[in-house]
LUMBA-575934 format. One record per residue (C-alpha): residue in three letters; x, y, z. Coordinates in steps of 0.25 Angstrom, whole numbers. Layout:
BEGIN
+------+-------+-------+-------+
! resn !    px !    py !    pz !
+------+-------+-------+-------+
!  ala !     X !     Y !     Z !
...
+------+-------+-------+-------+
***
This chain:
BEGIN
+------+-------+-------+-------+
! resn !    px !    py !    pz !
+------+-------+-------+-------+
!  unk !  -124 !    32 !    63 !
!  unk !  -113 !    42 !    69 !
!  unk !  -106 !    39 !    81 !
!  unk !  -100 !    52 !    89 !
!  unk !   -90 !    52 !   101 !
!  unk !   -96 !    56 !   115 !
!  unk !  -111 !    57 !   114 !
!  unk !  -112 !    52 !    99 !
!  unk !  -125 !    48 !    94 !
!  unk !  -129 !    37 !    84 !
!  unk !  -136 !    43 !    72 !
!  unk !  -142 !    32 !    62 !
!  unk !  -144 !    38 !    48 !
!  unk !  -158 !    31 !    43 !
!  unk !  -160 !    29 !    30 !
!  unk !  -174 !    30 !    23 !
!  unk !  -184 !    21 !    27 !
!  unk !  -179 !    17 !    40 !
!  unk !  -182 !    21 !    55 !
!  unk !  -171 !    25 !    64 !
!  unk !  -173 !    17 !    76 !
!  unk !  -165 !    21 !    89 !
!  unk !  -152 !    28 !    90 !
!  unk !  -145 !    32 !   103 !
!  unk !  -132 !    41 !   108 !
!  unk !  -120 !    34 !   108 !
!  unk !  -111 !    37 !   120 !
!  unk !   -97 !    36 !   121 !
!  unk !   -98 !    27 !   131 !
!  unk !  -106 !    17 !   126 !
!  unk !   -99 !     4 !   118 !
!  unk !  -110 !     2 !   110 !
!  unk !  -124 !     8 !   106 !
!  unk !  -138 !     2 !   102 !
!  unk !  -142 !     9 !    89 !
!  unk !  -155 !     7 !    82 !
!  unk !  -156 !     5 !    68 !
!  unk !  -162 !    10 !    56 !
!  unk !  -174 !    -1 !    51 !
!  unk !  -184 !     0 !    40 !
!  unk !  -198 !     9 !    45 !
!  unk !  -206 !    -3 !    39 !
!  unk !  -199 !   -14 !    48 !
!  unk !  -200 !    -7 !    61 !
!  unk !  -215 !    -4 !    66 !
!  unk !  -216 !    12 !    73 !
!  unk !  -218 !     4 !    85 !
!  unk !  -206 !    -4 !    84 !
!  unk !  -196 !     6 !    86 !
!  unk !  -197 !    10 !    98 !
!  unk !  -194 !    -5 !   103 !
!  unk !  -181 !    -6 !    95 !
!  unk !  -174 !     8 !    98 !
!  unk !  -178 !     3 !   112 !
!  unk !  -170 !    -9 !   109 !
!  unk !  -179 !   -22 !   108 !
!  unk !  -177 !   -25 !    93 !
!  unk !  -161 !   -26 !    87 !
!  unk !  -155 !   -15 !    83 !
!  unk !  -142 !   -11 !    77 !
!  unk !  -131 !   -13 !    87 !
!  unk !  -119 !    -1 !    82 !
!  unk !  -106 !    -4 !    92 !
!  unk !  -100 !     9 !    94 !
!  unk !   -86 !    12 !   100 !
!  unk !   -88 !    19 !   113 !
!  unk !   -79 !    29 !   108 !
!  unk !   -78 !    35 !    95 !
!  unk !   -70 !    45 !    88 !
!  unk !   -75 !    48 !    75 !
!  unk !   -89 !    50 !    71 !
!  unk !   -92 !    37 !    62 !
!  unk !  -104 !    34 !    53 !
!  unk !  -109 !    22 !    55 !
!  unk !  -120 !    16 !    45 !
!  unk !  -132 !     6 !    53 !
!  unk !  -137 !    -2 !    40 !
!  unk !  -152 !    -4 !    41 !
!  unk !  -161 !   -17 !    44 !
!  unk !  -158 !   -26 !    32 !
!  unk !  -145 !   -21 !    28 !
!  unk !  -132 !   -25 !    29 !
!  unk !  -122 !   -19 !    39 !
!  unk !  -110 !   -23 !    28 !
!  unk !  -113 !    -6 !    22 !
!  unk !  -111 !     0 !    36 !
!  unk !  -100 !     8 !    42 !
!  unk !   -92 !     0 !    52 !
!  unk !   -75 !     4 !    55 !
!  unk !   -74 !   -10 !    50 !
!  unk !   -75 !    -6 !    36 !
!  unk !   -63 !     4 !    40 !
!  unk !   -49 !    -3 !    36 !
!  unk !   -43 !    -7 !    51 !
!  unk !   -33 !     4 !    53 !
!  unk !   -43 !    16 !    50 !
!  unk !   -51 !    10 !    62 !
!  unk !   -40 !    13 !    71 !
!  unk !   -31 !    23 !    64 !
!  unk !   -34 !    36 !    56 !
!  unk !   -40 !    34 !    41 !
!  unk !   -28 !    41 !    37 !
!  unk !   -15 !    35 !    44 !
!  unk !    -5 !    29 !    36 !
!  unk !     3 !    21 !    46 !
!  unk !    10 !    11 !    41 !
!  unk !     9 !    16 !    25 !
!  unk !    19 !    18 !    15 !
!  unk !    17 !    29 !     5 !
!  unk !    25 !    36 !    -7 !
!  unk !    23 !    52 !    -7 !
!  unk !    28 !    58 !   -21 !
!  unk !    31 !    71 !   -25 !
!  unk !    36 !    77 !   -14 !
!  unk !    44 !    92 !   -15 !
!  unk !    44 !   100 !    -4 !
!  unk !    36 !   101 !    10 !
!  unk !    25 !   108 !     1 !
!  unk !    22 !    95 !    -7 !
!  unk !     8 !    90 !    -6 !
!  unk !    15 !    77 !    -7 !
!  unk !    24 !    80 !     5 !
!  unk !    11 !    85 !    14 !
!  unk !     3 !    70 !    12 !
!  unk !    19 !    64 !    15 !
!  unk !    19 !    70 !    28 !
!  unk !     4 !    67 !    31 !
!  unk !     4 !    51 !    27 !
!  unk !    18 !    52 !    36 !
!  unk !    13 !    58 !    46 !
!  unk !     0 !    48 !    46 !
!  unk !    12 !    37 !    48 !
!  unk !    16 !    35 !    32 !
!  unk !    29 !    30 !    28 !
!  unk !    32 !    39 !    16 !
!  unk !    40 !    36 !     3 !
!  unk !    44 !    51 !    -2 !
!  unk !    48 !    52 !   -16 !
!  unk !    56 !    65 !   -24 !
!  unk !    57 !    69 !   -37 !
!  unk !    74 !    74 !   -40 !
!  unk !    75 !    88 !   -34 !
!  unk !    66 !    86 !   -23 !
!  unk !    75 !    76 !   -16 !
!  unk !    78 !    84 !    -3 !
!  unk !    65 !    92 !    -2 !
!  unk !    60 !    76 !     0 !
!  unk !    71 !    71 !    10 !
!  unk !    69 !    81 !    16 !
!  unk !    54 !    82 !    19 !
!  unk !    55 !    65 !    22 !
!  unk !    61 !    67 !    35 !
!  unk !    51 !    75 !    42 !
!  unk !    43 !    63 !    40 !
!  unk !    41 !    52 !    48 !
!  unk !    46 !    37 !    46 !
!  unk !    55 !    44 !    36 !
!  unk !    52 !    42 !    21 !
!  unk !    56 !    35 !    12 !
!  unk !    62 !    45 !     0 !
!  unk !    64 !    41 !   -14 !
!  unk !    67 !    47 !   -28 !
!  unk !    56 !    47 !   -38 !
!  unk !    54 !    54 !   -51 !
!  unk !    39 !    50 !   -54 !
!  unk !    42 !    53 !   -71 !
!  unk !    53 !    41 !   -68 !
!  unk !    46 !    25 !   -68 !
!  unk !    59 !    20 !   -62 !
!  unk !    58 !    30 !   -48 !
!  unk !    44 !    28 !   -46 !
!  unk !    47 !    11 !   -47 !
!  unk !    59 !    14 !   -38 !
!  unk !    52 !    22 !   -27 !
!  unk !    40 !    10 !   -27 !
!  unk !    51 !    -3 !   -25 !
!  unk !    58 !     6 !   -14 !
!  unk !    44 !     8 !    -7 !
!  unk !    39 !    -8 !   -11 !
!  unk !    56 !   -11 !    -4 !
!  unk !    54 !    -3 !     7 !
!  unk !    39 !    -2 !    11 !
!  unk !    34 !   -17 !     5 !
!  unk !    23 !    -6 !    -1 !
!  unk !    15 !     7 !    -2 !
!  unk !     1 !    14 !     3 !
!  unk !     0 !    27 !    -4 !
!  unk !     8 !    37 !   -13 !
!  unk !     7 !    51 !   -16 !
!  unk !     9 !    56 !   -28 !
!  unk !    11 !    71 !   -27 !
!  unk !    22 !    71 !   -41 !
!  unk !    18 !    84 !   -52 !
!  unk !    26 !    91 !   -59 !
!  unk !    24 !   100 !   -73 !
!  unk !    34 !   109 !   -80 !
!  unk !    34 !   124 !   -75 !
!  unk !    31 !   129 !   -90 !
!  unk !    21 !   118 !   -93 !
!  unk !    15 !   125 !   -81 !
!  unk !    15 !   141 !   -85 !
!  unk !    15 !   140 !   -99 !
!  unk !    -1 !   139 !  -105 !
!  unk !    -7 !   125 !  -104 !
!  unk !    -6 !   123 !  -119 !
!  unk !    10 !   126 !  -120 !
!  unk !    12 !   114 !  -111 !
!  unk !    23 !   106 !  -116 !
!  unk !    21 !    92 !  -120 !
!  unk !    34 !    86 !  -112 !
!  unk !    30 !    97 !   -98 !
!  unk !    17 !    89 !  -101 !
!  unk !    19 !    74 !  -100 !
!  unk !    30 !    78 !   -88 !
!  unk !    18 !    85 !   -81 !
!  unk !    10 !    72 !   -85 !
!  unk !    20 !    62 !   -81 !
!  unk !    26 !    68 !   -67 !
!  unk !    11 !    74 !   -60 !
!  unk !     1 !    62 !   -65 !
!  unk !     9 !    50 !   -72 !
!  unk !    17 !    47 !   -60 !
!  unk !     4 !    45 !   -51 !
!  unk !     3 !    33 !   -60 !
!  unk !    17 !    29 !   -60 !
!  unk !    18 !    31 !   -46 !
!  unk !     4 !    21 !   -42 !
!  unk !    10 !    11 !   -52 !
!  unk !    23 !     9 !   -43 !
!  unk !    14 !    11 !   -30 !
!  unk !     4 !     0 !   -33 !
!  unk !    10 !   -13 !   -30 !
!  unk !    14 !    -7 !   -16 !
!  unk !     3 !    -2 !   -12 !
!  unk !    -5 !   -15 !   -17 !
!  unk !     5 !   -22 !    -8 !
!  unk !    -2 !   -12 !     3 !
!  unk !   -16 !   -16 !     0 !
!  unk !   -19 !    -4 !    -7 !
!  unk !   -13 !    12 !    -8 !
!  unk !   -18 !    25 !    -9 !
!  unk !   -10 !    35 !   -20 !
!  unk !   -12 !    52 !   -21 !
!  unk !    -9 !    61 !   -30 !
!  unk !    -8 !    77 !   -29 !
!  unk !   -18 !    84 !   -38 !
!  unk !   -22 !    98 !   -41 !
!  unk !   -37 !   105 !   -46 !
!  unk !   -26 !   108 !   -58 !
!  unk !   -30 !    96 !   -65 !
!  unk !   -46 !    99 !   -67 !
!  unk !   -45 !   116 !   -67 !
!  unk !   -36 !   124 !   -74 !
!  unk !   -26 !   132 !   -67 !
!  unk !   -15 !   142 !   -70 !
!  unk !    -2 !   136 !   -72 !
!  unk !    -6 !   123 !   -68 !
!  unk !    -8 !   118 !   -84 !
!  unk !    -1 !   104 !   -88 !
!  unk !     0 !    99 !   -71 !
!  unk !   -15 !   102 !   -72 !
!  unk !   -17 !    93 !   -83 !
!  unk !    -8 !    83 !   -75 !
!  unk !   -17 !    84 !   -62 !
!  unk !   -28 !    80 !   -72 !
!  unk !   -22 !    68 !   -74 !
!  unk !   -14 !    65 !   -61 !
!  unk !   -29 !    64 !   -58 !
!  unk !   -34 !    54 !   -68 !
!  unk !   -22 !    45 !   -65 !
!  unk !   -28 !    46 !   -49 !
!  unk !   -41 !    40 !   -56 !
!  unk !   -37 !    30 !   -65 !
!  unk !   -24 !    26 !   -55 !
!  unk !   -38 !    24 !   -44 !
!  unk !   -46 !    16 !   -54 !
!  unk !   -33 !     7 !   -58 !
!  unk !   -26 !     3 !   -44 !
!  unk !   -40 !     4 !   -34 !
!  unk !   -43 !   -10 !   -36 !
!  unk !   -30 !   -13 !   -29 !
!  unk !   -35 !    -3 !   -16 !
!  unk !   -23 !     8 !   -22 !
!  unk !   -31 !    22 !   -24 !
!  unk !   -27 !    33 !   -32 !
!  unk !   -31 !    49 !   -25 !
!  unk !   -27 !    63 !   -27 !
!  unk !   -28 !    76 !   -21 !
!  unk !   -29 !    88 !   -27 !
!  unk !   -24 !    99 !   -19 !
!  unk !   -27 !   114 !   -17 !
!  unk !   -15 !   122 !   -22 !
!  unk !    -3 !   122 !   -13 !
!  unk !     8 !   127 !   -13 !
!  unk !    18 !   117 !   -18 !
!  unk !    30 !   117 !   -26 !
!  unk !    22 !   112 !   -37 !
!  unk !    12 !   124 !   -35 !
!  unk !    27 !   133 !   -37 !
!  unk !    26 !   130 !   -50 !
!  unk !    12 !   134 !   -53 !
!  unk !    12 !   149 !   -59 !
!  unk !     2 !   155 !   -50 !
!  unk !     0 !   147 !   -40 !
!  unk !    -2 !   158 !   -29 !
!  unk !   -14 !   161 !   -35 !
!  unk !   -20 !   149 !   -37 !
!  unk !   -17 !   148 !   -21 !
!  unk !   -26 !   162 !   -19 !
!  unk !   -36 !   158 !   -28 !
!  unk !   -40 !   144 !   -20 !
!  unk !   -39 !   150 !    -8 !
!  unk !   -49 !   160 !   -13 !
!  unk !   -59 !   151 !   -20 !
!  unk !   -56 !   135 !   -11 !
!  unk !   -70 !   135 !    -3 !
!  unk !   -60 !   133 !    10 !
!  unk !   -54 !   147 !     5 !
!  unk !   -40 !   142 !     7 !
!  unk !   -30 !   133 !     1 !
!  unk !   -25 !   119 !     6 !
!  unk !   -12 !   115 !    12 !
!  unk !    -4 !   102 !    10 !
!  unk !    -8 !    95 !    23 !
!  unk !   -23 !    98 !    19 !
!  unk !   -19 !    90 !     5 !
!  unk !   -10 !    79 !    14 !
!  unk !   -21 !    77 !    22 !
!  unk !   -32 !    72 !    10 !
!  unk !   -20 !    64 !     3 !
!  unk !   -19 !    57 !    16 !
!  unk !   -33 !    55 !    16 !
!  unk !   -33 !    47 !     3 !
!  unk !   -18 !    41 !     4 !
!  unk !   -24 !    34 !    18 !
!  unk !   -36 !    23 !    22 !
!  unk !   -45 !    34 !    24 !
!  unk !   -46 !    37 !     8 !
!  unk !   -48 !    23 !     4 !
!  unk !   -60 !    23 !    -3 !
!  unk !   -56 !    35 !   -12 !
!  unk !   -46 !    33 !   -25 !
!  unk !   -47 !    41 !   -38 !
!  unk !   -50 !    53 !   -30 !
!  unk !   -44 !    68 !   -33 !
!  unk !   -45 !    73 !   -19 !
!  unk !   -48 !    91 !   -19 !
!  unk !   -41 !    97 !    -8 !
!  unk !   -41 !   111 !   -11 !
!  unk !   -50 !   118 !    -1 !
!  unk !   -62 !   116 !   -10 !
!  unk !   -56 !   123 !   -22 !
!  unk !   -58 !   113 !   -32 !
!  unk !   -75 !   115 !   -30 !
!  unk !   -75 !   128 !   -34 !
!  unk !   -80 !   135 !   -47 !
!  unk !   -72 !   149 !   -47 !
+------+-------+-------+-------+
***
């Protein structure tokens, strides 16, 4: 059954086998409506029906609220079974039934990897913030006063902190000041990668072993470092959501892109078997894998322009994405509205990822 505003009707989907009764418009200003409901053909003799639609044998009462906003599905289970399978907002957590599926009043989260304002990382900051977040905002050395800087346009001011994600010791460090400070933690976001220049230019097979286990360490160990620490604050929450940043590197070859390809590849294992280890204590484990953008990262890649024109060419949406576009699908899986989906790598690249040349 869908339910419209103004003038909305009532359509009851009837499976096979069955007999659709009576249905009726539903008006906004009516508090309730009558529906019929859908009964075996055997059980209801052909002239029957014309006595229940007109109301003298039971039907299925559906209360519907005199106003509603957003078209909803509603599933009438048939003569026999049980009503426990059907759609109801009872089966919605409390605040989703008065609140948008993706607000995060009242949640604590960790961003990392934030550079400059073109970080991916920094986009999905400002959304969760701006959705009513209270942030914890980590840098890596140099980047210092690109992050301070970035923290007061945000609203409460975050909290800021030092992390090197190759160092066990920062990463315990920013977790107890977040466990002091917020008692515990509802998401992170893991947006850390990094890969030496020449590792990146030179041919795939020239890849030194040291440029190697840094790219390893720093792009898809420190997802598992970083959920380790986050998990007894955000079991302390009832549950968590953790994201990492990915790209279509890690499953096609692309110029330049070499050993941090290989590290997408298995930044994107760890999203799986982090999803099967820590879902049983309601934490889940997503990435997104972005279109390119132009980010400091992307400065790095040799090339990078064209790959720019060659998306924008090809992407069924014959365009590129932005950073709020990506921002906008992590908040999706950082909030209640993706909480039925862990171990996911998330395409956002204007459909690029689904074609063949």
């Amino acid at each position: 059954m869908r339910i419209a505003t103004a003038s909305a009707t009532v359509v009851v989907i009837v499976p096979r086998g069955m007999r659709r009764v009576a249905s009726h418009p539903v008006r906004d200003r009516d508090s309730a409506a009558s529906v019929g409901r859908a009964v075996p053909a055997a059980a209801v003799p052909s002239d029957s029906v014309r006595a229940i639609a007109q109301g003298r044998a039971a039907a299925v009462r559906v209360k519907v609220r005199a106003r509603v906003r957003d078209p909803a599905a509603v599933l009438v289970p048939a003569v026999g079974e049980s009503a426990a399978g059907s759609w109801s907002s009872s089966s919605l957590p409390p605040s989703s039934r008065t609140t948008p599926m993706a607000d995060f009043t009242g949640k604590i989260g960790l961003v990392v990897g934030v550079a400059n304002k073109r970080s991916i990382a920094w986009a999905i900051a400002q959304v969760t913030a701006l959705r009513g977040a209270r942030l914890v905002l980590t840098y890596q050395g140099r980047f210092e006063e690109h992050v301070n800087d970035l923290s007061q346009g945000l609203d409460p001011a975050p909290l800021v902190l030092p992390c090197d994600v190759t160092s066990d010791s920062d990463i315990e460090a920013v977790f107890a000041r977040i466990d002091r400070d917020f008692g515990g933690l509802d998401f992170v976001v893991h947006g850390a990668a990094f890969a030496k220049r020449e590792d990146l230019t030179a041919p795939f097979s020239q890849t030194s072993r040291d440029g190697f286990a840094m790219a390893m360490d720093i792009s898809a160990y420190s997802l598992i470092a970083l959920t380790r620490g986050a998990l007894p604050l955000m079991e302390k929450r009832g549950g968590g959501s953790i994201l990492t940043l990915s790209y279509l590197g890690s499953e096609r070859v692309f110029p330049n892109y070499n050993v941090m390809g290989v590290a997408k590849a298995a930044l994107e294992a760890n999203v799986r078997y982090l999803a099967a280890d820590v879902g049983q204590k309601n934490v889940r484990v997503n990435a997104v894998s972005a279109g390119p953008i132009k980010t400091l990262a992307a400065a790095g890649i040799s090339g990078f322009s064209n790959i720019l024109n060659i998306y924008k060419d090809r992407a069924p949406l014959r365009r590129n994405v932005d950073t709020s576009e990506v921002a906008e699908a992590a908040a999706f899986l950082l909030s209640d509205a993706g909480r039925g989906v862990t171990g996911e790598v998330l395409m956002v690249d204007a459909g690029f990822h689904v074609t063949g040349m």
